[in-house]
N, C-alpha and C positions, 0 to 999 in steps of 0.2 A: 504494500500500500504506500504509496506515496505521499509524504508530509508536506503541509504549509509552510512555503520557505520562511514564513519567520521564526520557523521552528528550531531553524540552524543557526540562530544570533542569540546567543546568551544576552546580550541587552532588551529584549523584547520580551523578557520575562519579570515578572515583580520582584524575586528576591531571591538572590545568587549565593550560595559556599562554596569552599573550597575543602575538598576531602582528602584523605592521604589514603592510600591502598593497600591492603596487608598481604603477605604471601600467603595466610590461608585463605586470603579470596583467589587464589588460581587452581584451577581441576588441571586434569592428565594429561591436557592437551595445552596445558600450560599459559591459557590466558586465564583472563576472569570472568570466572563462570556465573552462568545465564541466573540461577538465583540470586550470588552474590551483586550482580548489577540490578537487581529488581530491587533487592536491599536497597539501594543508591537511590536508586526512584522513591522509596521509602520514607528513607532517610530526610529527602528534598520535601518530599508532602507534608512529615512531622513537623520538621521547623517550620513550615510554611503559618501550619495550622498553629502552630508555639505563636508566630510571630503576633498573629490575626487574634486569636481567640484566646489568648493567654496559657497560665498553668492549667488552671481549673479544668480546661479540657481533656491534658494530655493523657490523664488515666482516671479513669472511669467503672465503677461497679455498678452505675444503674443500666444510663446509657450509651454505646458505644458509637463512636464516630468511626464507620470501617467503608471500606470500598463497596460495593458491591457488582463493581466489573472494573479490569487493568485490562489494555490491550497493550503489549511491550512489544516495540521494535528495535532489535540488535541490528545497527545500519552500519556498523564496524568493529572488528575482537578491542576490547580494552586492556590495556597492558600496565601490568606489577612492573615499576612502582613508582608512573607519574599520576601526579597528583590529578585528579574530576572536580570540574567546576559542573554543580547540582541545580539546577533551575529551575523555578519552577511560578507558571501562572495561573490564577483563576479564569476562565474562560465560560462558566455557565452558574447562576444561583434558581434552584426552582425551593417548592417548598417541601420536600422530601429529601432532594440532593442537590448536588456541588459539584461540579467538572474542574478537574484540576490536573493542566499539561506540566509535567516536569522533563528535560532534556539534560542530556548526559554530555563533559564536553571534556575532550582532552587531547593533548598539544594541537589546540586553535581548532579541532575538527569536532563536530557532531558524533558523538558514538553509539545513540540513542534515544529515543524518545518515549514515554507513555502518556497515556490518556489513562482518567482516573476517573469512575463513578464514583463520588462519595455518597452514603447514607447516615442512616440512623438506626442501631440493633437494638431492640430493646423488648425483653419481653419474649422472646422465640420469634418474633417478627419485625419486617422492615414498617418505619414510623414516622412520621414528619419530623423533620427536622426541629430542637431546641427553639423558642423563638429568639432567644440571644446569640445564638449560632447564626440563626438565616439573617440576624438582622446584620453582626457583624461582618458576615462575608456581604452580603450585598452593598452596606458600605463601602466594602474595598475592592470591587470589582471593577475594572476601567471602563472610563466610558465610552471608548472608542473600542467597537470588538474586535478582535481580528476571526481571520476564515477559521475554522475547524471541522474536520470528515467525520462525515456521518458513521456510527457505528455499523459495522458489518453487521451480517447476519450472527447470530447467537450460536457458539457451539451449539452439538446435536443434545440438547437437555435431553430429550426424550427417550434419548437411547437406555434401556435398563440395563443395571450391571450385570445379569447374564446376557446382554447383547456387544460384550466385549469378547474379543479372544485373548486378551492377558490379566488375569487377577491376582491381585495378592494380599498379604494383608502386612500392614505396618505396625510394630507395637508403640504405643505409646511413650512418651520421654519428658520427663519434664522440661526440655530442653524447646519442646515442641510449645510448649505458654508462653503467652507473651506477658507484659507487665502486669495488664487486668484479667491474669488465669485462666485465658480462653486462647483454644488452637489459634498459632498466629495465620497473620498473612506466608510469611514467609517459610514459617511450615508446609504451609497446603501450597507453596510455590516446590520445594520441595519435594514432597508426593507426588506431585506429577512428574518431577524430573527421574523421580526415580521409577514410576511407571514407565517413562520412555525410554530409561537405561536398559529395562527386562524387556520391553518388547523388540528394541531395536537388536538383541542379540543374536537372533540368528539370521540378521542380514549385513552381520559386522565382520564379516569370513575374511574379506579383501582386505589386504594392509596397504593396497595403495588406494583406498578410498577412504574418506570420512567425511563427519556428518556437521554441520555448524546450524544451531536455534535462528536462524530469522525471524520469529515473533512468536510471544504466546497471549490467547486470549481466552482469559479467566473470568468466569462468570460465580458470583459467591452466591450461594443461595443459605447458609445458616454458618451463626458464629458458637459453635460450644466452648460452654465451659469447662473446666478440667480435664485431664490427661484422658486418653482412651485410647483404644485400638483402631486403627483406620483401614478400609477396605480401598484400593485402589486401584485401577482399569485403564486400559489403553487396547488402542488399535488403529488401524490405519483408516482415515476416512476420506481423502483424495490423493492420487498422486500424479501429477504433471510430468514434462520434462528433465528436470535436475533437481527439481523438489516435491515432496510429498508432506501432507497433513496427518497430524496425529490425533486423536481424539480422546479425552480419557475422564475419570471422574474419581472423588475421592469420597468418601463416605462415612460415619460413625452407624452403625445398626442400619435402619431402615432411612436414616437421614442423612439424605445429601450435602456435603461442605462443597461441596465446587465442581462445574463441569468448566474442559479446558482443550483448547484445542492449538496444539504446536506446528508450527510451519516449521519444514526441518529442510536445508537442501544438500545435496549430496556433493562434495566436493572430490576433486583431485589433489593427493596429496603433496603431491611435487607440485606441481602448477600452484596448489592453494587456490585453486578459482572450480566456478562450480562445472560438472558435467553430468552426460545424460544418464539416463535408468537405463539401462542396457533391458531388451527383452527376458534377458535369463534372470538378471534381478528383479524385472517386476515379477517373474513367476514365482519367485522365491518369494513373493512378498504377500501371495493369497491368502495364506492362510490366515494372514493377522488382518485382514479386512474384517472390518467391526459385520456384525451378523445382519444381512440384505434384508431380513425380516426385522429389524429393527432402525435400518439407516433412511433417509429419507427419499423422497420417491425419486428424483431426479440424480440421485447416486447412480453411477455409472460402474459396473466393474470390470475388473480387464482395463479397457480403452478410455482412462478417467481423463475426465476436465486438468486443466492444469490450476497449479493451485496460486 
């Protein structure tokens, strides 16, 4: 998907930091990995909301201030150990939620961008927004808007977790809670990555190919409270030319924490630049196509859309 170029000017956001990188923010493949930049986007929104709406909001046991959709786009690997200038603007106030672009930027180059749905958790269910919340973001909201894309289509919600072909289940960690004792963002960012680690195994044969996150879009649908066991899903849900979609979901019991669907493209490892799905890899790739009785009508298989 392609961004609104003022998406690439760190000045055209409301409130800029500067982050320092750690080396356990680099995975295998030695850059910094797709969660640990989603952290970053995080990070950008926290302060944001620190800056706008004080303490009082930043932890919370009634109501929670939580996303409840991130679409993240990796538009270049970021690298251990220059420093990310974290950006991030208000772009939409309603009376339920809050759109907030954060962009990721390092040596002078864009290295990312998210779109942010903010809400309000409270109760097992999504809520109107505080009225001292919606009063103070609409305050600070500029008055000049700029463009922003419309959100894509919605991961496949619909699909049930026996209409994946990879399940597993995750045990719970306290590592997994965030400050207000409820599964984080960055946990259930997590989950899914490791759902895409087990599915992508048996098309990881080739050592002169690999795989790099072009974008993931996460839809929350509940925030729980304390540690639990989580059920997690993937499977393939389009696959293109050089890149294919992942599809997956994460769960506590009979309750859904998030459906998430991964853009993944296939690279050359020498080149480092992307290449195509060879026919014998997509064949290799059937069986992990999410279940035709469960995908949506205009899913193609075999001969899919590009994604």
């Amino acid at each position: 998907m392609k961004t609104p170029g003022w998406q690439s000017h760190p000045e055209r956001y409301d409130l800029r930091h500067t982050l320092a990188l750690q080396y356990a923010h680099l995975d295998t493949i030695r850059h910094v990995n797709n969660v640990a930049v989603h952290g970053l986007h995080v990070e950008a929104r926290i302060r944001y909301q620190l800056a706008v709406l004080g303490q009082a909001h930043l932890f919370s046991d009634t109501v929670l201030l939580r996303p409840r959709r991130t679409l993240t786009q990796f538009l270049r690997e970021t690298h251990y150990p220059h420093d990310v200038t974290c950006a991030t603007r208000l772009v939409e106030v309603a009376a339920d939620s809050y759109r907030l672009v954060t962009g990721l930027f390092q040596l002078g180059e864009c290295v990312g961008v998210q779109d942010c749905l903010m809400g309000a958790w409270h109760a097992d269910r999504w809520v109107a927004l505080p009225q001292n919340v919606h009063a103070a973001l609409a305050e600070r909201r500029a008055a000049h808007d700029v463009p922003v894309n419309d959100w894509p289509a919605v991961p496949p919600e619909h699909v049930p977790i026996s209409g994946y072909p990879a399940v597993a289940e995750i045990s719970g960690r306290y590592a997994d809670l965030d400050p207000d004792a409820v599964i984080g963002e960055l946990a259930v960012s997590r989950y899914m990555e490791q759902s895409r680690a087990g599915t992508l195994r048996p098309i990881r044969n080739d050592p002169a190919l690999g795989m790099l996150v072009a974008g993931v879009d996460l839809s929350y649908h509940s925030w729980h409270r304390g540690r639990a066991n989580v059920q997690v899903t993937c499977g393939i849900d389009r696959i293109g030319n050089s890149s294919f979609a992942l599809a997956g979901a994460a769960a506590v019991g009979d309750k859904r924490l998030a459906t998430a669907r991964s853009t993944m493209v296939l690279i050359d490892q020498e080149r480092h630049r992307p290449t195509p799905i060879t026919a014998d890899l997509r064949a290799s790739m059937q069986a992990l196509y999410i279940s035709a009785d469960a995908a949506d009508d205009d899913r193609i298989v075999g001969g899919m859309p590009s994604v």
